[in-house]
N, C-alpha and C positions, 0 to 999 in steps of 0.2 A: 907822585903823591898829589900834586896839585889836577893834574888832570881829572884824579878820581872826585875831587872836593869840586872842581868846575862841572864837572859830570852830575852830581846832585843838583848843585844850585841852576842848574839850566836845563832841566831835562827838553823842552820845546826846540834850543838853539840844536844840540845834538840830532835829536829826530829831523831838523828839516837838512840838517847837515847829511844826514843819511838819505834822505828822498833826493838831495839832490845827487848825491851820489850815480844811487839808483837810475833817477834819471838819465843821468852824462852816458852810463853802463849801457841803456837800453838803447838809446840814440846811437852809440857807437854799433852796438849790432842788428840796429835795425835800417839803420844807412845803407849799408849794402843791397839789400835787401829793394830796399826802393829806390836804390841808381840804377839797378838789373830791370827794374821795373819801366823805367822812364826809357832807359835804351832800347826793350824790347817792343813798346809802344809809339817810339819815334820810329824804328824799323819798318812797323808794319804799316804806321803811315804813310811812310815813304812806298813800299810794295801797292799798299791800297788797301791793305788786308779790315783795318780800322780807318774811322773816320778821322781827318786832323780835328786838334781843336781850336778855336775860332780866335780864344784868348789869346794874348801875346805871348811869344816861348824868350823862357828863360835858357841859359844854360844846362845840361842833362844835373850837372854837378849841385847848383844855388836849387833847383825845384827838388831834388831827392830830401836834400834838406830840411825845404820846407815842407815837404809832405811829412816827414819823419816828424819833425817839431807842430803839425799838427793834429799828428795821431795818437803818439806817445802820452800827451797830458790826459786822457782819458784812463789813461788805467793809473791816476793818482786821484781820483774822484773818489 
């Protein structure tokens, strides 16, 4: 019962509770998705297939990451 009475009185704290949900859900299956990506790109610079890039590299693991957490906030806009 109290839940449902917290639920009124906050509808804003619930909604961001839920985007962030959303978010953690989307990060979790979009992770993969851009570790595959970073491996397949370190490959083929190794081959020669692509250019390296000039930046400093990270780990395959921290850059999927960051790519994920810079993509992902766009589709909460």
């Amino acid at each position: 019962m109290a839940s449902i009475e917290m639920d009124a009185r906050y509808p804003r704290h619930n909604r961001r509770r839920a985007e962030q949900r959303e978010y953690r859900l989307i990060c979790i299956l979009a992770y993969p998705l851009f570790l595959l990506a970073v491996v397949i790109e370190r490959l083929l610079g190794l081959v020669g297939l692509v250019e390296a890039r000039r930046v400093p590299r990270r780990n395959v693991f921290s850059e999927a990451r960051a790519a994920a957490r810079s993509c992902i906030p766009f589709a909460f806009r």
